[in-house]
VMD Tcl script that draws the C-alpha trace (Angstrom):
set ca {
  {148.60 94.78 63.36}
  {152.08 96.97 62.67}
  {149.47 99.95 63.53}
  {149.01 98.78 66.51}
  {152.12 97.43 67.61}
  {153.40 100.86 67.20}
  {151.04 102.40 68.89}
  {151.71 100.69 71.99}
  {154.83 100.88 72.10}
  {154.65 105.07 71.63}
  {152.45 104.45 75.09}
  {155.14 102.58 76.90}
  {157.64 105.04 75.37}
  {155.83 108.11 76.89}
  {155.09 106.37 79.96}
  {159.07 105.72 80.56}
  {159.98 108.78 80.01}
  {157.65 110.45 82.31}
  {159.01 111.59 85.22}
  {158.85 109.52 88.27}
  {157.44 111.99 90.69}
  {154.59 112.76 88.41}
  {153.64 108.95 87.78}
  {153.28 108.69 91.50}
  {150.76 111.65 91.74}
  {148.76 110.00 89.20}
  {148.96 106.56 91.06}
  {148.03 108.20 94.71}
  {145.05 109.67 92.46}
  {143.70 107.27 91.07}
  {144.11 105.34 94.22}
  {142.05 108.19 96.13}
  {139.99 108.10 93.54}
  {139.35 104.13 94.08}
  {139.07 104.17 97.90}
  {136.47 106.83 97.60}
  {134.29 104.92 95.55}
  {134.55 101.98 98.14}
  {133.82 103.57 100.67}
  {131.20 105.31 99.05}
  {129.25 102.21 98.57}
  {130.34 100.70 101.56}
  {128.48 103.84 103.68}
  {125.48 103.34 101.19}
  {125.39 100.01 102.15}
  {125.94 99.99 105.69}
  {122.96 102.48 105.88}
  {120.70 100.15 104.48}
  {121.34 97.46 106.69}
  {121.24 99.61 109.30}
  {117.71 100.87 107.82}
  {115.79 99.59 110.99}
  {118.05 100.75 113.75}
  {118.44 103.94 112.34}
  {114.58 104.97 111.77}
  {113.69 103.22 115.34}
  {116.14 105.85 117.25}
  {114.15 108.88 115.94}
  {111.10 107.53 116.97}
  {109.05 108.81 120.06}
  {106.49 106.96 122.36}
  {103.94 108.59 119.98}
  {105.76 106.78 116.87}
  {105.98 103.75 117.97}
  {102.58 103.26 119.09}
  {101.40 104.28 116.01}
  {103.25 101.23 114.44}
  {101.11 98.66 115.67}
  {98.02 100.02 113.90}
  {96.73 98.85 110.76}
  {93.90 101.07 109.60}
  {90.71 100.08 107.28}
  {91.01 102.45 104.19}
  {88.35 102.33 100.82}
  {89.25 103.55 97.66}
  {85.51 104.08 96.64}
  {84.30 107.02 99.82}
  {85.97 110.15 98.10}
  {87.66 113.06 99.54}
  {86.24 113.00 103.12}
  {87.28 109.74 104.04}
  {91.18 110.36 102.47}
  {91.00 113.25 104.48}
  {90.63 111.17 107.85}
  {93.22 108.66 106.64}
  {95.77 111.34 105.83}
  {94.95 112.70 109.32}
  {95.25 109.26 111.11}
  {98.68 109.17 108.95}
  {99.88 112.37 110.42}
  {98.85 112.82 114.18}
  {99.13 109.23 114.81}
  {101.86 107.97 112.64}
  {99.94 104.69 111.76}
  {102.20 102.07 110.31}
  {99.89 100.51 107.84}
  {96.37 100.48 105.89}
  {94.23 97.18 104.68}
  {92.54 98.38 101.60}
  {88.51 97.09 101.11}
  {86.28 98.01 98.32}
  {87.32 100.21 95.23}
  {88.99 100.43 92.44}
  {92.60 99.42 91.47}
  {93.16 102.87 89.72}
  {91.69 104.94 92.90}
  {93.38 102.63 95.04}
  {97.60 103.15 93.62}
  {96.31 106.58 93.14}
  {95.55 106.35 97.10}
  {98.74 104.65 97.76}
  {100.53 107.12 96.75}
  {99.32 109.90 98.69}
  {99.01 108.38 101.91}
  {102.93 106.94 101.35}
  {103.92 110.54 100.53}
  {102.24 111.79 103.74}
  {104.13 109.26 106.17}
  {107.31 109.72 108.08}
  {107.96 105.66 108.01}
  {106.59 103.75 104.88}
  {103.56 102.15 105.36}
  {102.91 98.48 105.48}
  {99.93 98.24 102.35}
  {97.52 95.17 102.74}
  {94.63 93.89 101.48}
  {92.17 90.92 101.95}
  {92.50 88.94 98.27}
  {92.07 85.53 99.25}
  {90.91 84.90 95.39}
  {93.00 87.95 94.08}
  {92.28 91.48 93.68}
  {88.87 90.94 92.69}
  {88.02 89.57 96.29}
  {87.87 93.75 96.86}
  {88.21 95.77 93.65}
  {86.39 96.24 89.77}
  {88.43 95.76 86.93}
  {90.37 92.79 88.05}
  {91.05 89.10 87.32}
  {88.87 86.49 89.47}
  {91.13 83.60 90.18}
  {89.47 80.55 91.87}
  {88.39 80.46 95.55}
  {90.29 77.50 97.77}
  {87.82 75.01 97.65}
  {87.45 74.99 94.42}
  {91.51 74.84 94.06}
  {91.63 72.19 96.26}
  {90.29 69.84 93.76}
  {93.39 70.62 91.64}
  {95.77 67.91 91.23}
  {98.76 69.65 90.57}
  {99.59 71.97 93.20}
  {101.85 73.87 90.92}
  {99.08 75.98 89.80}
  {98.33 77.17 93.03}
  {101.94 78.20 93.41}
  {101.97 79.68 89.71}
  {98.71 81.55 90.93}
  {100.24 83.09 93.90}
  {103.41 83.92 92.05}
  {100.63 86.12 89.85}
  {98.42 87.36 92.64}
  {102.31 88.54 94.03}
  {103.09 90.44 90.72}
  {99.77 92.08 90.37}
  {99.69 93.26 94.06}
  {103.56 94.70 93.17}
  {101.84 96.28 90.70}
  {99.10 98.09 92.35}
  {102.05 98.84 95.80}
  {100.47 96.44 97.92}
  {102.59 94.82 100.08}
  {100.93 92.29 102.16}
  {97.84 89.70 101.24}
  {95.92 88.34 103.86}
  {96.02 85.26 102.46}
  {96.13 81.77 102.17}
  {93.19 80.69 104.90}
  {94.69 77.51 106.85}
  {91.34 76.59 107.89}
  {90.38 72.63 107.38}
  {86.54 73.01 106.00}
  {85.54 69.99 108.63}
  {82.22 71.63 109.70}
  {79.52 71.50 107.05}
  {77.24 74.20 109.32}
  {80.48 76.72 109.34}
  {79.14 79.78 108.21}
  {81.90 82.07 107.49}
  {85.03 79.47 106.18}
  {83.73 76.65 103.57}
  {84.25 78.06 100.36}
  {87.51 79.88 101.34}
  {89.11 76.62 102.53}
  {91.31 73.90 100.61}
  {89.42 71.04 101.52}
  {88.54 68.85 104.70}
  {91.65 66.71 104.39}
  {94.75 68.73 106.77}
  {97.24 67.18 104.49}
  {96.29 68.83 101.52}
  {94.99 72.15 102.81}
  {98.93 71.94 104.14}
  {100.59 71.18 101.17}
  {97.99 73.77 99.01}
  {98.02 76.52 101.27}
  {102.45 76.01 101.37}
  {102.32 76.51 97.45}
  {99.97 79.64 97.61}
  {102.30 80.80 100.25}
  {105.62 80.24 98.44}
  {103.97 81.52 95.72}
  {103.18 85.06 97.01}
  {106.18 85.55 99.08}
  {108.35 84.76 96.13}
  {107.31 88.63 94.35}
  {108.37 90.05 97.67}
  {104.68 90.02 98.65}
  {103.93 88.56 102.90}
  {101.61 85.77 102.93}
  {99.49 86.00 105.89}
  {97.83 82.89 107.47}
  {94.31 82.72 108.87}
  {93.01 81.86 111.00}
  {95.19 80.75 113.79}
  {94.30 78.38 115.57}
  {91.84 77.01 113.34}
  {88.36 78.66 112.16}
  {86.96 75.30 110.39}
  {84.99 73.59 112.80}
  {82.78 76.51 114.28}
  {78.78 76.64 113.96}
  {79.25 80.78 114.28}
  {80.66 83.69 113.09}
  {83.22 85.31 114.78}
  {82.48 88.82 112.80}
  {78.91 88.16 115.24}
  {79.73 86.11 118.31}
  {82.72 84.70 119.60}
  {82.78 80.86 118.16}
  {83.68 78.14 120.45}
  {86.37 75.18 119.57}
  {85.52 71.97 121.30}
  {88.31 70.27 120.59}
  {91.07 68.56 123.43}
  {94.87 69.71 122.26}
  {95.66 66.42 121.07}
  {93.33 66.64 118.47}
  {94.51 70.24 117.65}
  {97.89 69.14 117.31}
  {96.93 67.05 114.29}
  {94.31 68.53 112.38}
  {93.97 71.84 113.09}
  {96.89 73.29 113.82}
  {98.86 70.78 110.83}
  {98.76 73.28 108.06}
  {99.47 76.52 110.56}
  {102.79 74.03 111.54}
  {103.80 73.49 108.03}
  {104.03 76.81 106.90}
  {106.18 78.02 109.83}
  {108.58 75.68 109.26}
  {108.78 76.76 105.71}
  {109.18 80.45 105.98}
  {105.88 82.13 106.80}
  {106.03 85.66 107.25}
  {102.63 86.40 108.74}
  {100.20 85.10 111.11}
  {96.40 86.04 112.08}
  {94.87 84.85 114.97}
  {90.78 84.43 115.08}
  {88.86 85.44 117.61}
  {87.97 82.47 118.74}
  {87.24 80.67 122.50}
  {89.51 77.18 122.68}
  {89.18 75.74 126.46}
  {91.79 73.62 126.31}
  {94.08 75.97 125.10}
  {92.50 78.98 127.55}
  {89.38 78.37 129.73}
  {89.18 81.80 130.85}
  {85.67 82.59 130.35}
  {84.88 84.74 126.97}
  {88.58 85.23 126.34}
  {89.16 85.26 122.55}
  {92.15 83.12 121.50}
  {93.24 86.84 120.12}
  {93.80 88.16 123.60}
  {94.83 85.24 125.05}
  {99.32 84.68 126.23}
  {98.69 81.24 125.88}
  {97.21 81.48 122.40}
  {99.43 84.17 121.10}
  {102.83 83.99 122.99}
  {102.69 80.65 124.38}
  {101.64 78.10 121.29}
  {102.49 79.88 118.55}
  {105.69 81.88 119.59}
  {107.02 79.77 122.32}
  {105.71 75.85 120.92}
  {105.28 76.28 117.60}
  {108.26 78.69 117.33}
  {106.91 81.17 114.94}
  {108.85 84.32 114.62}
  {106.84 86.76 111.75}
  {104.60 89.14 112.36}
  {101.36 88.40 114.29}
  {98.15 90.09 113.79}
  {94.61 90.39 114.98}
  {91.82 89.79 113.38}
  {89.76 92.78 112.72}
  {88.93 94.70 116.38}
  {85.84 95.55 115.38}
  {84.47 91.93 115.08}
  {81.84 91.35 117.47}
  {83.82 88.30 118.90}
  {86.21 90.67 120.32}
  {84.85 93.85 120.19}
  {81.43 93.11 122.39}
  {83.27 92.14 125.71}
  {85.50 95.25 126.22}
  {86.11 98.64 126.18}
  {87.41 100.66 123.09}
  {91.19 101.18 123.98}
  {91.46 98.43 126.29}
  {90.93 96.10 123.87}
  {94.19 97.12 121.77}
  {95.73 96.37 124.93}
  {94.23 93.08 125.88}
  {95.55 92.21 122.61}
  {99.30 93.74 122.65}
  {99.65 91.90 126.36}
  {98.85 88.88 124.49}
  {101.76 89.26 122.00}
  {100.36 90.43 118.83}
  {102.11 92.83 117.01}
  {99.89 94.60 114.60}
  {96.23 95.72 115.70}
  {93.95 95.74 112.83}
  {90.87 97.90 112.49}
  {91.31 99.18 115.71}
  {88.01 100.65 116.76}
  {89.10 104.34 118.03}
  {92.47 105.06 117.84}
  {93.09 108.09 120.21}
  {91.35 105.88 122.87}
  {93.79 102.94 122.06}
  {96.69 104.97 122.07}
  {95.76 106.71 125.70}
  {95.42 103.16 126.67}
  {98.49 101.60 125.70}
  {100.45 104.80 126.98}
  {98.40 103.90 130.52}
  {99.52 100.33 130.16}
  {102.77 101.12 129.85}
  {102.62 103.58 132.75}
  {101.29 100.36 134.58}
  {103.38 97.78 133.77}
  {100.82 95.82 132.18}
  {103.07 96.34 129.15}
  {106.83 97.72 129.10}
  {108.74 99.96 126.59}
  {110.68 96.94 125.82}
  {107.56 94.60 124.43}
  {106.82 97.61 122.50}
  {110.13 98.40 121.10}
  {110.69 94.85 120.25}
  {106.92 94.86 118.20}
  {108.05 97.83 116.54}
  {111.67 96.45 115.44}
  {110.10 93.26 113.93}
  {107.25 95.96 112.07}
  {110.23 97.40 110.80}
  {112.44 94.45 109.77}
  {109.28 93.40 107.99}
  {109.14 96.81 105.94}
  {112.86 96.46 105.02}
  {112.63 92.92 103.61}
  {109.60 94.45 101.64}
  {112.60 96.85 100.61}
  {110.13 99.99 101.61}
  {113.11 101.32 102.76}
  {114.15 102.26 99.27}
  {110.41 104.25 98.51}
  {111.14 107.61 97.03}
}
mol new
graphics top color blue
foreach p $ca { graphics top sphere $p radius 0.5 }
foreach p [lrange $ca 0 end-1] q [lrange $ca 1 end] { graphics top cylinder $p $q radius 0.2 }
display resetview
């Protein structure tokens, strides 16, 4: 203790008898040195929130267009087929891929070289409803909904998502297109049963919440299906375009119940079916997909959801028989959806939105604001830090 007691007082000693001047050189310097390092962080920081602003101002017409498209991609077709996605990347500066069949170790291996091709980070989804294995070898099965809606404790289901969230981390996928919101209240459906919670809309709410919660808690978006309801069809809208029966009243409490509950809890994605409601739109043949008062109307306006909407795949027959390729990305933007997925022909789309916009039928502004929420989107995924 002596030790030391002398050896700090040798320090104050020295420091005493230092000359003034040269005390405050070493004070303004490690000041400088101090304010430096604030502001350092400061700039890195202000950067990053300003991640979205500053990536939209470089962007051209071109750009943006190619935001709204979400691409099919397989990790199973070899070299030919991640040639045309590469190209799709770079002459028409697609914003995002759904990955289908494969395998996990193709598929990162994928992921990576499309990412490294792209000017903006790409928005990586894929259809696991059941977890990987819904699309790729090699992985774990988990339950499909029906099966979980037998569960009593919905705790699992949230402990399930939480791992279907890590494993998609894992593998750089960003998005699942999952839970499905449908109510399984038509035993002839064709296309939904299995994949649904239950008939009962309180507890395909309160499951499909926890599987929700559960994914978007690993940083992973949760994407409902299929807005407004797919349950009680007799068809299937990847052949036909299904037709809804039901008067809005009797929307507002069954079907749409579960879509409700999860916007109001934080839902960060929505897809809308291809489906033909009357008394939501009686135009004749016009899919609730590329309908205002589907899209804009109920669910952005009513229901007050503010994520990302998106199409279900354009190259369903429910859609895809009734117009022409381009016009149908259109159709569907004028609606207010945000991301187009599976587009059929994308140079044909993009000359049509570019004549839309020449038009009027759409304006730079509907586009620019689809493109800012894209981004926003990519920087909560924190994409904006990808090397």
């Amino acid at each position: 203790l002596s030790i030391r007691g002398n050896i700090i007082f040798d320090v104050f000693t020295l420091i005493h008898s230092m000359n003034k001047k040269l005390l405050n050189i070493i004070f303004k310097a490690i000041s400088f040195s101090l304010c430096l390092f604030l502001l350092t962080n400061i700039k890195a920081n202000n950067e990053k929130e300003n991640w979205v602003d500053s990536v939209f101002n470089t962007l051209t017409i071109e750009q943006k267009i190619g935001q709204l498209f979400m691409v099919a991609a397989y990790s199973n077709k070899g070299l030919t087929h991640e040639k045309e996605i590469s190209r799709l990347i770079k002459e028409f500066h697609i914003g995002g891929l759904i990955f289908y069949q494969g395998s996990p170790y193709n598929q990162a291996h994928l992921t990576n070289k499309f990412q490294s091709v792209s000017k903006i980070p790409l928005l990586i989804s894929i259809d696991a409803e059941w977890g990987l294995s819904m699309r790729l070898d090699s992985t774990t099965a988990f339950p499909k909904q029906m099966t979980l809606g037998a569960i009593q404790s919905n705790n699992l289901i949230y402990q399930m998502g939480q791992e279907i969230g890590k494993q998609c981390k894992r593998l750089g996928v960003n998005m699942n297109m999952a839970p499905v919101v449908d109510i399984n209240n038509n035993p002839n459906n064709p296309v939904i049963n299995s994949r649904s919670f239950g008939e009962n809309p309180n507890k395909v709410a309160e499951k499909s919440l926890m599987y929700m919660k559960g994914l978007q808690s690993q940083n992973i978006l949760a994407n409902a299906k299929h807005f407004p309801g797919h349950g009680d069809t007799e068809s299937d809208s990847h052949k036909t375009l299904p037709i809804i029966y039901h008067n809005k009243k009797r929307l507002d409490s069954v079907e749409l119940h579960p879509f409700k509950l999860l916007i109001d809890s934080g839902l960060k994605a929505m897809m809308v079916a291809h489906l033909y409601v009357p008394s939501l739109d009686n135009t004749p043949n016009k899919a609730s997909t590329l309908s205002k008062k589907v899209v804009t109307d109920l669910l952005q306006k009513e229901l007050n959801f503010k994520g990302l909407i998106f199409t279900d795949g354009l190259n369903m027959r429910g859609v895809s028989a009734f117009y022409d390729k381009g016009k149908l990305d259109v159709q569907a933007l004028i609606a207010g959806n945000d991301i187009l997925l599976i587009p059929e022909d994308i140079p044909s789309a993009v000359a049509e939105i570019k004549k839309a916009i020449e038009n009027s039928e759409l304006t730079i502004k509907e586009i620019d604001e689809k493109v800012k929420k894209i981004l926003s989107a990519k920087k909560w995924l924190k994409l904006n830090t990808l090397k």
